[in-house]
C-alpha positions, 0 to 999 in steps of 0.5 A: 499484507493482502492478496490481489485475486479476481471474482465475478465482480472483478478484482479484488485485494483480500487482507491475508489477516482476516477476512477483510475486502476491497473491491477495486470497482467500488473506487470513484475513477475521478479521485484517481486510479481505482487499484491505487486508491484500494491499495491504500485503503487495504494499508490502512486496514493493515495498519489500523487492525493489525499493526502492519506497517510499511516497508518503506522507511522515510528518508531523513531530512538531512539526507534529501536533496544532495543529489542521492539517485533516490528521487521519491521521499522513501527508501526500503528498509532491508529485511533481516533474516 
């Protein structure tokens, strides 16, 4: 999806499908931590340009809150090979 790299202005996330870049100091510190937010933004480039989607799959509805050791709302989805 993207690669994190550093440059004269700092670090940097470059999309490994074109030539697309986020700079994580153009990010506002006051909205939340600056990688994140540049992680996101880089997703949803992914996402909108090049149809990448997410590792993460939802957890049903069904299956939350009974307990399960995962506590976040998403489980990894196994990659064949």
């Amino acid at each position: 999806m993207y690669k994190i790299s550093k440059d004269t202005d700092g670090i940097i996330l470059l999309c490994h499908d074109c030539s697309h870049v986020e700079r994580i100091n153009s990010f506002n510190e006051s909205l939340g931590s600056p990688r994140t937010q540049a992680a996101r933004a880089m997703q949803n480039h992914s996402r909108e340009k090049h149809g990448a989607g997410s590792l993460l799959k939802p957890i049903p509805k069904n299956l939350r809150g009974r307990g399960a050791a995962v506590t976040s709302g998403t489980v990894a989805i196994p990659r064949q090979r």
